[in-house]
N, C-alpha and C positions, 0 to 999 in steps of 0.2 A: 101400158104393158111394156111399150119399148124401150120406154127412158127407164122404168125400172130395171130392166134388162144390163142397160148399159150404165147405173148406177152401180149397178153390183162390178160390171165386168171393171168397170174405173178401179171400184175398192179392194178387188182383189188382185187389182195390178200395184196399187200404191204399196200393197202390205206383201207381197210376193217383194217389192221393191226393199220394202226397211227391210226384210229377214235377209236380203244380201247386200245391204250396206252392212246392215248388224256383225255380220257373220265377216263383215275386211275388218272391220273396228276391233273386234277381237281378236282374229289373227295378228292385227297389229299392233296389240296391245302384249299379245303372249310374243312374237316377237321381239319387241321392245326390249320384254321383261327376262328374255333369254341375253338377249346381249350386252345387258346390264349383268347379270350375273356374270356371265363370260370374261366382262371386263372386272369385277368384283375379284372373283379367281386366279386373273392373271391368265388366263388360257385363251385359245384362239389369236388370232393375229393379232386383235389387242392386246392379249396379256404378253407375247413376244416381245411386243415394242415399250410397252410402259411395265417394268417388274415393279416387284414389291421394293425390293431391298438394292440398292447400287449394286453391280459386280466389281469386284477387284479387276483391274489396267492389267494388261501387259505388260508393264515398266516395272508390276509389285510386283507380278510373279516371278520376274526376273531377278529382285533383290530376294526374296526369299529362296531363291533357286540359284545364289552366286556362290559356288565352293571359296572364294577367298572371304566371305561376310562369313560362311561357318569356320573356316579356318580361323579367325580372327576369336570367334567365342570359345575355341577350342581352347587356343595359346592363351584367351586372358584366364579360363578354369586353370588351366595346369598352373599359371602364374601362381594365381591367388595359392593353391594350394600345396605349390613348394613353399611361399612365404610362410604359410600356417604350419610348417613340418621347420622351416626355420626356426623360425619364433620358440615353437615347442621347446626345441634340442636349448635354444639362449637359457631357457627359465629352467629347463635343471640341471644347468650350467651356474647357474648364479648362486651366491656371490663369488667373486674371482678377488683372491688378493693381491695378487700376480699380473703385470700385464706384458711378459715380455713374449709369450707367442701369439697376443693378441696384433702387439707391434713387429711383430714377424709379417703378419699377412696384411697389415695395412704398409710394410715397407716394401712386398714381394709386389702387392695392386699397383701402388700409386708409385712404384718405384721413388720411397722414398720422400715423395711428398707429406704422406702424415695429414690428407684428407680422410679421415677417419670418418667424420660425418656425413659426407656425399658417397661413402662405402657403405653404411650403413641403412640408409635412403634406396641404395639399386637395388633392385630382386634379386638382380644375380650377385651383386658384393654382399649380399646377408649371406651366401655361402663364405666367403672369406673372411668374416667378421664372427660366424658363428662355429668354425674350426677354430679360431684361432684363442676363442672363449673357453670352449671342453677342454682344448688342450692344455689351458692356464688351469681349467680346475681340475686336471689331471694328477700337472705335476702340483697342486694347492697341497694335496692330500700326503700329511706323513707315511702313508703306508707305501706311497708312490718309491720311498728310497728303500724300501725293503730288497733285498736280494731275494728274495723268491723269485721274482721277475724275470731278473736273469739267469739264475739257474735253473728254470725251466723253459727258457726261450719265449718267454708271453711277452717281454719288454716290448711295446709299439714305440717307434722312433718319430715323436711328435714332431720336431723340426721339421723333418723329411717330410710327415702327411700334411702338415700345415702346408707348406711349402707348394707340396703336390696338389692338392684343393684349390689353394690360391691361384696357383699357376695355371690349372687349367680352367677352371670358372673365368679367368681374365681372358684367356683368348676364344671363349666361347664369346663372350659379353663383346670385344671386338667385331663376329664374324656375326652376329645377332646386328650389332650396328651397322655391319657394312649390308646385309642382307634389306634391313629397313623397312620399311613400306611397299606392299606392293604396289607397282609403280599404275598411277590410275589410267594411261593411254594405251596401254596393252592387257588390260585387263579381260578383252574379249579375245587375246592369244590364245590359247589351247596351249600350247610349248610353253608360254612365258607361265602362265596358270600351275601347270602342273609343274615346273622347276623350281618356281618358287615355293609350292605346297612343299615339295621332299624336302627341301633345302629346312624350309621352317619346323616341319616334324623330325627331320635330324637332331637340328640344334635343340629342339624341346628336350629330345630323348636325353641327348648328353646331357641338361642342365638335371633331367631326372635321375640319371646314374650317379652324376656328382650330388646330389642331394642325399641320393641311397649310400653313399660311401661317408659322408658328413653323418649320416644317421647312427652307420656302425661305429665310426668314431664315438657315438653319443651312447651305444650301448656299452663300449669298452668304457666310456668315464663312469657306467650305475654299472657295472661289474669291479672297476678299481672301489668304488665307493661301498659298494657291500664286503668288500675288501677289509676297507677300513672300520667300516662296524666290526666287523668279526675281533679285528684288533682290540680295538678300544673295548669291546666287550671282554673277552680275556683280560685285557690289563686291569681292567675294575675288577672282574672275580679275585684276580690274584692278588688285587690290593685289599680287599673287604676280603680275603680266607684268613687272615691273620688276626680276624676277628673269633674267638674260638667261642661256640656256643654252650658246649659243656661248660667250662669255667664260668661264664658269663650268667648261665641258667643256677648254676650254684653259690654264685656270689649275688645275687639276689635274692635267692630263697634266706642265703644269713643277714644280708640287708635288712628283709621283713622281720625275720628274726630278731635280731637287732633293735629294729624298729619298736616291735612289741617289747623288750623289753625296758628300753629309755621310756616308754609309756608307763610300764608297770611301777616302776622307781619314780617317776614323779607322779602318778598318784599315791605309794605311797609316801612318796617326802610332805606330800598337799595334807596328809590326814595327818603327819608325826607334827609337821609344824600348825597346824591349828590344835592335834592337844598338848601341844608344849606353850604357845604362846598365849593359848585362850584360857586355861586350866593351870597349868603347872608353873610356869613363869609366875605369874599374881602370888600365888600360893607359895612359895618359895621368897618372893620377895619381904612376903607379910611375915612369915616365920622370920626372917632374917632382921625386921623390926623387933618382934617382939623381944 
C-alpha cells in the first residue's frame, strides 16, 4: 500500500513537472514568434536599426536644399526658352534678301570682326542675329517705302533698334561672363550665396526684356507684312477690274451663238454636197455625154 502510494505521489510529480516545462516551451515559442514578427515589421529596436529601404545622407539633403543647384535650373529654363522665342521671331523673318542690318548687328557684336557664326551659336548673340534678320525683312518688303509711314509717324528707325538690341545684349553677355560660376569655395557664404542669386536674376531679367523688345520688333515686321498684303491685294483688284464682266458675259453668249451657227452651215454644206456629188454631179455629167 505504500509503494503504491508513493508510485502515484512520483507520477504526479513527474506530470505537474512536463505541464511546467510545457507551459516555458510555449512562452518561448510565442516569444520567439513575436520578435520575429517585430523584426519582419521593422518596429521595436530591431526594426530602428535594420529599416526596410536605405535613408537619404545628409550630404543629399543638402544638394537638394542648395539655392545656387535651384538657381542654376532656373537660369538654364529661362535659357532654353528665350532661344525658343528667338528661333520663333528667325522663321517669320525668313527669307531675307537683304543682309545689311543683319551685318549691322554682327559689326556692332564683334566689333567688326564678322564672326557671324559664334554670334549665332550664343543664347544671348541669337538676340543680335535675330534683330538684325526682322529688320532686313522689314525693309525686304515694297510697302516698307510707302509714305504712309512717315506721314503718320509709325516709321520704326531700324538702324537705331538694331543698333540698340545689339548694344545692349552685348554688355549684358560681358556682365553674364564676368559674373560666371558660382564660385565653389564660398558656396556655404550666406553673402556670397545671395549676391550672386540677385546678380544672376538681374541679368536673367534683362536678357527677358531685351528678348520682349526683340519680340515687338517681330510684331512691327507681321504688322508692315499685313501691310503689304493689303497692297498687293489692291493692286491685283485694280489690275483684274479692267476685266469688264458685262461685255465679257455678252461676247460669249454671241460666241455660242456664233458657234451654233458655223454648226448649222456645215451640216448643211455636209447634206448639199452629198446630193450634189452623189446625185446631181453623175447625172449632169451623163446628160452632157449624151
Amino acid at each position: 500500500m505504500i509503494k503504491l502510494l508513493v508510485i502515484v505521489v512520483v507520477a504526479a510529480a513527474i506530470a505537474i513537472a512536463l505541464v511546467v516545462i510545457g507551459s516555458w516551451v510555449v512562452s518561448g515559442v510565442r516569444s520567439l514568434g513575436v520578435g520575429l514578427g517585430r523584426l519582419a515589421r521593422g518596429s521595436g529596436a530591431a526594426g530602428e536599426a535594420r529599416p526596410e529601404l536605405p535613408t537619404v545622407d545628409a550630404d543629399a539633403d543638402a544638394v537638394f536644399d542648395d539655392p545656387l543647384a535651384q538657381l542654376a535650373d532656373d537660369l538654364r529654363a529661362a535659357r532654353a526658352r528665350r532661344w525658343s522665342q528667338c528661333r520663333a521671331i528667325q522663321e517669320l523673318a525668313e527669307p531675307t534678301e537683304s543682309r545689311r542690318y543683319l551685318d549691322l548687328a554682327v559689326d556692332t557684336w564683334t566689333a567688326g570682326s564678322d564672326d557671324s557664326t559664334r554670334l549665332r551659336n550664343d543664347p544671348i548673340g541669337q538676340i543680335a542675329i535675330s534683330a538684325g534678320m526682322v529688320a532686313d525683312r522689314i525693309s525686304d518688303y515694297p510697302a516698307w517705302k510707302l509714305d504712309f509711314f512717315d506721314r503718320h509717324g509709325v516709321r520704326v528707325d531700324l538702324a537705331a533698334e538694331v543698333t540698340a538690341l545689339t548694344t545692349s545684349a552685348a554688355n549684358v553677355h560681358d556682365q553674364v561672363a564676368l559674373l560666371s560660376e558660382p564660385p565653389t569655395h564660398l558656396r556655404t557664404d550666406d553673402d556670397v550665396v545671395d549676391t550672386y542669386t540677385a546678380k544672376a536674376v538681374l541679368l536673367s531679367r534683362r536678357l527677358d526684356g531685351l528678348v520682349e523688345r526683340l519680340g515687338a520688333l517681330g510684331e512691327y515686321q507681321q504688322i508692315v507684312a499685313a501691310i503689304q498684303h493689303r497692297q498687293d491685294k489692291r493692286e491685283w483688284l485694280d489690275r483684274v477690274s479692267a476685266i469688264d464682266e458685262f461685255e465679257n458675259e455678252v461676247d460669249a453668249q454671241w460666241d455660242a451663238t456664233e458657234a451654233d451657227r458655223i454648226r448649222t452651215s456645215a451640216d448643211e454644206s455636209e447634206m448639199l454636197a452629198s446630193i450634189y456629188l452623189d446625185a446631181l454631179a453623175p447625172l449632169a455629167k451623163k446628160l452632157e455625154q449624151e
